[in-house]
Each structure stands twice: as C-alpha cells, then as structure tokens.
ROLOZA-989115 format. One record per residue (C-alpha): residue number from 1; residue in three letters; x, y, z. Coordinates in steps of 0.05 Angstrom, whole numbers, always signed. Last residue first. Example, Ala and Ser with C-alpha at 12.3 -4.5 7.8 and 13.67 -1.06 7.14 Angstrom:
% ROLOZA-989115
pos=2 code=SER xx=+273 yy=-21 zz=+143
pos=1 code=ALA xx=+246 yy=-90 zz=+156
END
This chain:
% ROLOZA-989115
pos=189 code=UNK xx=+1197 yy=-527 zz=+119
pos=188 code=UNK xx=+1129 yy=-545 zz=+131
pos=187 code=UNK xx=+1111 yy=-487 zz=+178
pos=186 code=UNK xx=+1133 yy=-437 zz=+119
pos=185 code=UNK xx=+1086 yy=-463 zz=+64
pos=184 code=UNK xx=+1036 yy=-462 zz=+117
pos=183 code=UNK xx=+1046 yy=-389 zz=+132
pos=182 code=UNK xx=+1052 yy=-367 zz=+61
pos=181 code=UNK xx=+979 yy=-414 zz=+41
pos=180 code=UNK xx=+945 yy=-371 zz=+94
pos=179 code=UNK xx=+978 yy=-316 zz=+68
pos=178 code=UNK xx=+960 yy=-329 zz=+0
pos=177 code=UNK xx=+879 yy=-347 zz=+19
pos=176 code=UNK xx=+882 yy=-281 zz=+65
pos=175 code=UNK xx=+907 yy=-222 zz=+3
pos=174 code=UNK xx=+854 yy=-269 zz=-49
pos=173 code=UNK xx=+791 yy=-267 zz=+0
pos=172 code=UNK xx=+803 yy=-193 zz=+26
pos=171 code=UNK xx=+817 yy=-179 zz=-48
pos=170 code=UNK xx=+754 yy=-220 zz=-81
pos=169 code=UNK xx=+709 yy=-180 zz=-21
pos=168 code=UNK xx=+729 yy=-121 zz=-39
pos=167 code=UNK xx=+709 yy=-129 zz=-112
pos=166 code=UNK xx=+646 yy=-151 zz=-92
pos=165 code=UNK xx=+629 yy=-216 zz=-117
pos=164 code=UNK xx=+586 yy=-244 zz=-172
pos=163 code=UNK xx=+649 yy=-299 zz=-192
pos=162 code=UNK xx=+655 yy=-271 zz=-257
pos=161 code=UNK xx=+654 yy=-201 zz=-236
pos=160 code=UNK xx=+693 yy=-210 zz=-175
pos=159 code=UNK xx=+734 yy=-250 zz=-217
pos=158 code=UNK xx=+749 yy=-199 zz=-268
pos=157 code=UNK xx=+757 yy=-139 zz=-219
pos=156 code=UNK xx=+807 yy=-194 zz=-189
pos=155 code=UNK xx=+847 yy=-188 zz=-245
pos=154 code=UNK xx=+841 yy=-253 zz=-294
pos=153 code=UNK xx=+920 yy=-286 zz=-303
pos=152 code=UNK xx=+888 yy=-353 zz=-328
pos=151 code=UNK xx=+917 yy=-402 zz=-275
pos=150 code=UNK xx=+938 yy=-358 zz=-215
pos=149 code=UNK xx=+889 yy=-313 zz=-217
pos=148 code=UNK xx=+823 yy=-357 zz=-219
pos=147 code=UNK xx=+854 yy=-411 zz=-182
pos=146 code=UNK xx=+871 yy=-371 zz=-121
pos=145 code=UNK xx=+788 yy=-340 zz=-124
pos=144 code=UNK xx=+771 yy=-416 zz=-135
pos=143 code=UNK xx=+812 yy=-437 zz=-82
pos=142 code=UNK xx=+779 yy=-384 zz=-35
pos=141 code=UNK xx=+709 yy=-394 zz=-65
pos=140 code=UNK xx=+725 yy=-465 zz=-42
pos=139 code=UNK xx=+754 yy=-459 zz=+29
pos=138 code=UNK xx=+833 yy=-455 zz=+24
pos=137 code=UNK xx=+876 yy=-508 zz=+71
pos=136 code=UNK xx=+860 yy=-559 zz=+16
pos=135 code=UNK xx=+910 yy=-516 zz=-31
pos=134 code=UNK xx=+965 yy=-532 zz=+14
pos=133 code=UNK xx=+964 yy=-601 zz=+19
pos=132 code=UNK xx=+949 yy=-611 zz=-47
pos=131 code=UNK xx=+1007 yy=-572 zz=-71
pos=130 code=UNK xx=+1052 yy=-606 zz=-13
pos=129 code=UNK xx=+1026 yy=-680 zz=-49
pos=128 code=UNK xx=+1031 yy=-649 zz=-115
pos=127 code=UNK xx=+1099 yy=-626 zz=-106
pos=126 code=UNK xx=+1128 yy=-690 zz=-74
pos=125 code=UNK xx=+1112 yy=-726 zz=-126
pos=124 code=UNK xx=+1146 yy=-683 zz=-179
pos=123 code=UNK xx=+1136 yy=-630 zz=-223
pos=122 code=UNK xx=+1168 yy=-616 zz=-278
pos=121 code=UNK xx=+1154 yy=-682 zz=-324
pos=120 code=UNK xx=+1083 yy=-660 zz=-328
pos=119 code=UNK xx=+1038 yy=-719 zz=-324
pos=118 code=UNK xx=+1030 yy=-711 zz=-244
pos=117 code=UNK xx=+999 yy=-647 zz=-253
pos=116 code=UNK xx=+936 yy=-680 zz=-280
pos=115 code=UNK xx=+931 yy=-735 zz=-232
pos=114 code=UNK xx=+916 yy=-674 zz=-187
pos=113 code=UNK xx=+848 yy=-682 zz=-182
pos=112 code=UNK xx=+846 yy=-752 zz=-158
pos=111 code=UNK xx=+848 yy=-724 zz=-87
pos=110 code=UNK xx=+781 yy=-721 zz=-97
pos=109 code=UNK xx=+729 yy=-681 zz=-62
pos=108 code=UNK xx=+658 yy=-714 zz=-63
pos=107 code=UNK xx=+602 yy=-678 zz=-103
pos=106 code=UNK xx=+553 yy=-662 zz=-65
pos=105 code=UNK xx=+484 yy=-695 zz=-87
pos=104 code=UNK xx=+427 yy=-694 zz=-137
pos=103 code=UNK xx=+474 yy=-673 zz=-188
pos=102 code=UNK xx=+448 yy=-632 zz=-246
pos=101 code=UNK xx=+454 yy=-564 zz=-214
pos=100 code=UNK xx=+527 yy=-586 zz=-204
pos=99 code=UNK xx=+534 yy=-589 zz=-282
pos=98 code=UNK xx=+498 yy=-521 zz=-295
pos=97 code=UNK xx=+543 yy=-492 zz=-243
pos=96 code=UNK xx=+606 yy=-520 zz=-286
pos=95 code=UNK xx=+572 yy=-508 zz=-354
pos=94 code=UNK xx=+561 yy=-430 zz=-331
pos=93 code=UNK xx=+624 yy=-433 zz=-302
pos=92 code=UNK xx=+661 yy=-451 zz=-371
pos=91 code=UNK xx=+630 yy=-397 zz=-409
pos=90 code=UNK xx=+653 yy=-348 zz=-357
pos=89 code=UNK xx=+717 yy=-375 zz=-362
pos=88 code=UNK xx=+714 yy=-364 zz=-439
pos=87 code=UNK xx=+690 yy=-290 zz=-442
pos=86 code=UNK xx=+740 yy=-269 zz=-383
pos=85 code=UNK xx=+791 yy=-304 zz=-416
pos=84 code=UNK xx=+778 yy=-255 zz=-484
pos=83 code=UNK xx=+784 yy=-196 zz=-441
pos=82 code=UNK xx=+805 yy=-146 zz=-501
pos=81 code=UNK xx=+726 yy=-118 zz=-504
pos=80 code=UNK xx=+714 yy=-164 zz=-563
pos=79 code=UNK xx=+646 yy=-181 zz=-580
pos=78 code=UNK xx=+633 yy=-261 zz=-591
pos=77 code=UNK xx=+569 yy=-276 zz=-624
pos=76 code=UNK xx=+599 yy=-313 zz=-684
pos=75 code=UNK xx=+654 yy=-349 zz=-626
pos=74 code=UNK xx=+592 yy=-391 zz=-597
pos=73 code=UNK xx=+595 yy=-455 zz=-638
pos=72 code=UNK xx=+661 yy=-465 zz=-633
pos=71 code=UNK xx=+668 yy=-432 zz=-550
pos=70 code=UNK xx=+614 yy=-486 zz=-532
pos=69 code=UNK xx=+646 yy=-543 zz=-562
pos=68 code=UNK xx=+712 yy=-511 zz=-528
pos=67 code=UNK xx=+677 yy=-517 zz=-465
pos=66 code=UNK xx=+639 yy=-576 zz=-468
pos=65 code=UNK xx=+715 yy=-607 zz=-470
pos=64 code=UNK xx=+730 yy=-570 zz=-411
pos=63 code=UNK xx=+662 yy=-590 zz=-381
pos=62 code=UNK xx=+676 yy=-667 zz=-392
pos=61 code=UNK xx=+750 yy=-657 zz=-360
pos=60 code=UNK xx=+724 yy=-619 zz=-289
pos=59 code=UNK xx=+665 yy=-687 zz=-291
pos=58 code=UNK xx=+728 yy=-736 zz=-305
pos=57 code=UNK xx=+769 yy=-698 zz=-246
pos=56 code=UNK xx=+720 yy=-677 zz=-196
pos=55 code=UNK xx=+718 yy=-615 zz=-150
pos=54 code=UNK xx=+664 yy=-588 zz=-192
pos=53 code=UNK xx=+685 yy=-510 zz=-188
pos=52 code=UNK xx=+756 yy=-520 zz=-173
pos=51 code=UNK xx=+759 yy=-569 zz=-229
pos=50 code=UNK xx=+720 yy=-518 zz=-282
pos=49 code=UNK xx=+782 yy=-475 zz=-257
pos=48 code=UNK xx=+831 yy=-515 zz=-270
pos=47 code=UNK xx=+805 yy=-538 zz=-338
pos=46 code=UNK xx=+791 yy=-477 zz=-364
pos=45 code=UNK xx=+862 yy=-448 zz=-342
pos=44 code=UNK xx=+896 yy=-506 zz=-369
pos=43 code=UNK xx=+863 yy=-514 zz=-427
pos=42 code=UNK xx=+870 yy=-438 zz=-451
pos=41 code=UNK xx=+935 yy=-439 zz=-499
pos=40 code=UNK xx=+928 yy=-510 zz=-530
pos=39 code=UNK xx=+855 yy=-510 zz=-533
pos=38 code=UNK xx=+858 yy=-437 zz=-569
pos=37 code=UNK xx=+907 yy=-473 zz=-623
pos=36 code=UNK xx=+849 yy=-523 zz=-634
pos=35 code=UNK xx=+800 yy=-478 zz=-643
pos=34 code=UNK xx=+836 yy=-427 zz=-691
pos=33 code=UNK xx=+856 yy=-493 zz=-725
pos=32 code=UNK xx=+786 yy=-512 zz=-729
pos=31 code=UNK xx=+773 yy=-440 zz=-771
pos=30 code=UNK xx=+694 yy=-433 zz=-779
pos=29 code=UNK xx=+692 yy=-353 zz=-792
pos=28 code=UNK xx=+680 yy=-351 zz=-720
pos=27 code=UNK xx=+732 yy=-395 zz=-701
pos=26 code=UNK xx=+784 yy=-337 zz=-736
pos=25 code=UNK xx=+753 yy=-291 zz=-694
pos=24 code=UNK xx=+760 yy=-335 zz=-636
pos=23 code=UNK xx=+842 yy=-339 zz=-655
pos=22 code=UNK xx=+837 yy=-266 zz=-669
pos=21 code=UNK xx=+808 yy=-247 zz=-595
pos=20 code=UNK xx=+859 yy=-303 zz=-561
pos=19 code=UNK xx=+921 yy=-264 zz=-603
pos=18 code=UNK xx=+899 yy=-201 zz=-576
pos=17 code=UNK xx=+889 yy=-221 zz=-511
pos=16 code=UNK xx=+963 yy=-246 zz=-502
pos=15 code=UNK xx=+985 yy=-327 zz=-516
pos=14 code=UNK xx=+1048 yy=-347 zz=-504
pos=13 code=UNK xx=+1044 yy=-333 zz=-426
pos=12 code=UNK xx=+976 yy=-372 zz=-417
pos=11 code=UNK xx=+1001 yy=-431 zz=-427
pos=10 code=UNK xx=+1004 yy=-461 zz=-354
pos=9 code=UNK xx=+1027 yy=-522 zz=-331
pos=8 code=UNK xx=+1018 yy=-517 zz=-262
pos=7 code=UNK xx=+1085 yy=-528 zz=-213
pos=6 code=UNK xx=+1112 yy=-455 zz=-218
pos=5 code=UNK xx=+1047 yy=-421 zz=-194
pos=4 code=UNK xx=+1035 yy=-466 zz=-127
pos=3 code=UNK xx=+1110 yy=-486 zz=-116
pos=2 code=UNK xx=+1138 yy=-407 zz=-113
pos=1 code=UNK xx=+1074 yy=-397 zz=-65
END
C-alpha cells in the first residue's frame, strides 16, 4: 500500500481547506490566479477520480478540464462548510455520470490510464505496472472508494455522501479493498 499512496502525485498536502475556501472565494470575485493555483493543488485528485469514474484517459482529462470551467463559473454560489474537496469532487461526478449517461456503450478499461503516472520522474515502470496490477484486483466502487481517500484525503462520511452510500457500507468496502490490495502486495514479493 506504501507504492499505491507514495507513487501518485498528489498536492493535496500544501493546500488545507482553508486555503481551497479562499482560493474559490477569490474565483468568485473573478480571480484566474485563484483558478489557476486551485488547478495546481486539486488536479490530481479531480482527475483521479473523474478517471475511476470513466475509466478513460482523454474522456477522465476532458471532465477535469470541465471541471475547473465548472468550479470558475460556479465559485459565486459556493457556501463554505470547510469541505471545499467535497464541493469540487462532487462537481466532478456529476460531469463524470453525466458523461457516461452520454455514451451509448461501456466504456472499455484502459490500461492507458496510467500514462499519467509515468510522467512523474518518481515513479518508475515497474510501479505502474504493480500499481495497475493491483488496483485492477478492486471492483469499481471499490477503486473509486480507494481513489476517493487516497487522492483527495475525503473521510469516508464524505464519500459515502458523495458516492450515495451508507457509511457502513464505504468502511466494509474501504477496510476489504486495502486488504485485498495488502495480500496481493505480499504474494508478489
């Protein structure tokens, strides 16, 4: 699990809630720096997830960029209740599901998804393949429950909120998805 949260490039640890609620103030009042330093800290997490969701790299990268369109226009009518990731991942779900609405088919998985990773000088080949690996073990409210966490720090009240869940549920889903992924991490060394 050291590989899984170690080999994403993840921003999230500069930025606290308080610093994403002024940042979307600041967009409110029509600040594109605001936007574009909320890209740098949330693009990760929006874009991981909205890939868990579609499954599909240039589809996962048209919604992120939808996203912050979204978040522009849509900071005015922001309220803060200090979960400012809650507020933007749900924004990016709602474009997600709205996307897979659209298609008349399933969307294929890729293994093209984690071209992504491979740009970050951290983490090698061998990473993504035994990230990949692992993460295909997980069904895909599973990976998207892992994701979730993992990528932009939400509690699982949050998902189980976000993802219409019971909060149980989440847990039981979260607590067997990282042993699952324990055990196999294990078995392949």
């Amino acid at each position: 699990m050291i590989l899984f949260t170690s080999a994403l490039p993840v921003e999230r640890s500069g930025h606290d809630s308080h610093q994403l609620d002024d940042l979307i103030t600041r967009m409110a009042q029509g600040d594109k720096e605001a936007l574009a330093s909320l890209y740098q800290a949330t693009k990760a997490a929006v874009y991981g997830f909205a890939l868990s969701v579609l499954k599909d790299v240039d589809h996962a990268e048209d919604i992120t960029q939808d996203t912050f369109i979204q978040l522009y226009h849509s900071a005015g009518s922001y309220r803060s209740q200090g979960k400012p990731m809650a507020w933007i991942i749900t924004i990016t779900r709602n474009l997600a599901l709205s996307r897979l609405r659209e298609q008349s088919h399933t969307l294929p998985l890729e293994e093209a998804h984690l071209a992504r990773l491979s740009h970050n000088p951290m983490v090698d080949q061998d990473d993504l393949l035994t990230l990949d690996s692992l993460l295909s073990l997980l069904d895909d409210q599973e990976r998207q429950i892992v994701t979730l966490h993992a990528l932009t720090g939400l509690k699982h009240r949050e998902i189980a909120q976000l993802l219409s869940l019971p909060l149980p549920t989440v847990l039981s889903k979260y607590h067997r998805s990282i042993k699952k992924l324990n055990a196999a991490w294990k078995e392949a060394d």
